[in-house]
Every structure is written in structure tokens, then in C-alpha cells.
C-alpha positions, 0 to 999 in steps of 0.5 A: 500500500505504502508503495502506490501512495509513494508513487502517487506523492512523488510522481509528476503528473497525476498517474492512472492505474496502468502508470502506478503498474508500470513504475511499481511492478505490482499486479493490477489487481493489486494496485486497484484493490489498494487504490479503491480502499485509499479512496475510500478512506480519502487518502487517494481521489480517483477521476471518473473521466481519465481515471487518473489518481491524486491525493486526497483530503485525509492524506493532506489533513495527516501531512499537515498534522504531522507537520504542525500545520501549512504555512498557507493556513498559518498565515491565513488565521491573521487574515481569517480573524481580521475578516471576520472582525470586519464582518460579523461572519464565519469565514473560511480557507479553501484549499486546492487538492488537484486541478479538479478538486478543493477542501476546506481547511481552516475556519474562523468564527466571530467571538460572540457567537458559540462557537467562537468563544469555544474557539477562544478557549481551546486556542488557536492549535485545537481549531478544527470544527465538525462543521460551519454554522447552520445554513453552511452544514455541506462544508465540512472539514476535509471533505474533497469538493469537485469544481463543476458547474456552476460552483467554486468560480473563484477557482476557474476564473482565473485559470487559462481560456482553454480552462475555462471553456473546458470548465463551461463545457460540462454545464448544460448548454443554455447555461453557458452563455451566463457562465462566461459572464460571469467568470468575466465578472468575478474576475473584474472584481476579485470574487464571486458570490454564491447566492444559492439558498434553498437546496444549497446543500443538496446542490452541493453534494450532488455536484461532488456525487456526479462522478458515480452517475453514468455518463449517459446521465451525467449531462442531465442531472448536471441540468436539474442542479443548474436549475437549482441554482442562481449563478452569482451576479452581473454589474447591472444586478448589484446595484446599490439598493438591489436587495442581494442574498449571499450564502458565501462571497469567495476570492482568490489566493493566487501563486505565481498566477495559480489560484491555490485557495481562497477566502470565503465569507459565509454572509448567508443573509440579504443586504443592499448591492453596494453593502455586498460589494463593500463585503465583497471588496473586504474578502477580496484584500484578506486573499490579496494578503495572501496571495502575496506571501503564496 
């Protein structure tokens, strides 16, 4: 076992089972037995499409326990705290896995809230929750969350045009036309907003499920959870005294023009548009921080 997870850490490139055979010399049996148990115990992800091997969230959260911690969710904390002092809101650290695939690895809340205070107490090395307050249940410590349609646009909007195209190509057609949009405008203004609320959970977990649907399905379950949702806003929607919902305002930490993470605020409430802007500008500066020190 030690062995594949050993190539997986050290190879170049995500490797598919036929490269982990090759390299190790171990039967293929073998090698997918192991593979499959990895995944399942989240040490190892497995995509669907290529069928190439990356490493998982439990294995990332075990490297940076045996290590005390990263330095990206060290220097974070700072920059968490400050945010949510400004806000009033929890607020997060996402972290990229691979090219397909985020985790969330740090959380601040507000003192006043229960949470925090139980945050206070244990100190600042004992800080890793079950789950975000109520309303934000689905993002959960360590849990691998897929970067599909129509979510985690703070990840894509940067990236390459063929990227990005490639990312829009996996939503439904007549969606598509308001993605470009959108990335267009989410990077203008440094974040993206995700205004779904009823289902939002459900939204996001059948997103990270779709890997296991059938190919011949997957193009329509992808179109019923985009009618779930309501992707993001333009310029001409957040005006001043539009009354704008947001469940999270997330913006980007970039690395040598890579987004690696970003800060997410967990509003989860309705304010005016020139309020969500303001909020969206002070989340955006926390990841600049950041991104300076990546």
C-alpha cells in the first residue's frame, strides 16, 4: 500500500492505474484493490473521466498534522480573524487538492457567537470544527469538493481560456452563455458570490456525487442542479439598493498566477448591492494578503 501512495506523492503528473503498474511492478489487481480502499478512506481521489489518481483530503489533513500545520493556513488565521472582525461572519480557507478538486481547511468564527468563544478557549492549535454554522452544514472539514458547474468560480476564473471553456463545457448548454459572464465578472472584481439558498446543500453534494452517475446521465442531472441554482451576479444586478442574498462571497489566493485557495465569507443573509460589494471588496484584500506571501 505504502508503495502506490509513494508513487502517487512523488510522481509528476497525476498517474492512472496502468502508470502506478508500470513504475511499481505490482499486479493490477493489486494496485486497484489498494487504490479503491485509499479512496475510500480519502487518502487517494480517483477521476471518473481519465481515471487518473491524486491525493486526497485525509492524506493532506495527516501531512499537515504531522507537520504542525501549512504555512498557507498559518498565515491565513491573521487574515481569517481580521475578516471576520470586519464582518460579523464565519469565514473560511479553501484549499486546492488537484486541478479538479478543493477542501476546506481552516475556519474562523466571530467571538460572540458559540462557537467562537469555544474557539477562544481551546486556542488557536485545537481549531478544527465538525462543521460551519447552520445554513453552511455541506462544508465540512476535509471533505474533497469537485469544481463543476456552476460552483467554486473563484477557482476557474482565473485559470487559462482553454480552462475555462473546458470548465463551461460540462454545464448544460443554455447555461453557458451566463457562465462566461460571469467568470468575466468575478474576475473584474476579485470574487464571486454564491447566492444559492434553498437546496444549497443538496446542490452541493450532488455536484461532488456526479462522478458515480453514468455518463449517459451525467449531462442531465448536471441540468436539474443548474436549475437549482442562481449563478452569482452581473454589474447591472448589484446595484446599490438591489436587495442581494449571499450564502458565501469567495476570492482568490493566487501563486505565481495559480489560484491555490481562497477566502470565503459565509454572509448567508440579504443586504443592499453596494453593502455586498463593500463585503465583497473586504474578502477580496484578506486573499490579496495572501496571495502575496503564496
Amino acid at each position: 500500500m505504502t508503495v502506490v501512495l509513494d508513487h502517487v506523492v512523488h510522481a509528476d503528473h497525476p498517474p492512472t492505474l496502468a502508470d502506478i503498474v508500470r513504475e511499481t511492478g505490482l499486479p493490477r489487481a493489486t494496485v486497484h484493490a489498494i487504490v479503491a480502499e485509499l479512496v475510500d478512506a480519502g487518502w487517494l481521489t480517483r477521476r471518473a473521466d481519465d481515471g487518473t489518481v491524486g491525493l486526497g483530503p485525509s492524506f493532506l489533513h495527516t501531512a499537515r498534522t504531522a507537520v504542525g500545520s501549512d504555512r498557507l493556513a498559518i498565515d491565513a488565521r491573521p487574515a481569517l480573524e481580521s475578516l471576520v472582525s470586519d464582518t460579523g461572519a464565519p469565514a473560511f480557507l479553501a484549499r486546492r487538492i488537484d486541478d479538479e478538486t478543493i477542501t476546506v481547511v481552516e475556519y474562523c468564527w466571530p467571538l460572540d457567537s458559540a462557537r467562537g468563544a469555544e474557539e477562544g478557549a481551546r486556542g488557536a492549535r485545537e481549531r478544527a470544527p465538525e462543521s460551519v454554522p447552520t445554513g453552511n452544514e455541506w462544508m465540512k472539514p476535509n471533505r474533497p469538493i469537485r469544481l463543476r458547474p456552476p460552483i467554486c468560480r473563484e477557482f476557474v476564473a482565473w485559470s487559462t481560456p482553454l480552462a475555462r471553456e473546458a470548465w463551461i463545457a460540462r454545464a448544460p448548454e443554455a447555461e453557458r452563455p451566463r457562465l462566461r459572464d460571469v467568470l468575466d465578472e468575478v474576475r473584474d472584481r476579485g470574487y464571486s458570490i454564491e447566492r444559492i439558498t434553498d437546496g444549497h446543500r443538496a446542490v452541493i453534494d450532488a455536484l461532488s456525487a456526479l462522478d458515480s452517475v453514468p455518463p449517459p446521465l451525467r449531462a442531465r442531472v448536471g441540468s436539474l442542479l443548474t436549475e437549482l441554482s442562481a449563478i452569482d451576479y452581473l454589474s447591472d444586478e448589484l446595484t446599490d439598493d438591489a436587495e442581494a442574498g449571499a450564502v458565501t462571497i469567495g476570492a482568490p489566493i493566487i501563486d505565481d498566477g495559480r489560484v491555490i485557495g481562497a477566502v470565503v465569507s459565509c454572509p448567508h443573509t440579504t443586504m443592499t448591492g453596494r453593502t455586498l460589494r463593500e463585503w465583497g471588496a473586504r474578502t477580496a484584500s484578506a486573499a490579496a494578503s495572501l496571495s502575496s506571501r503564496a
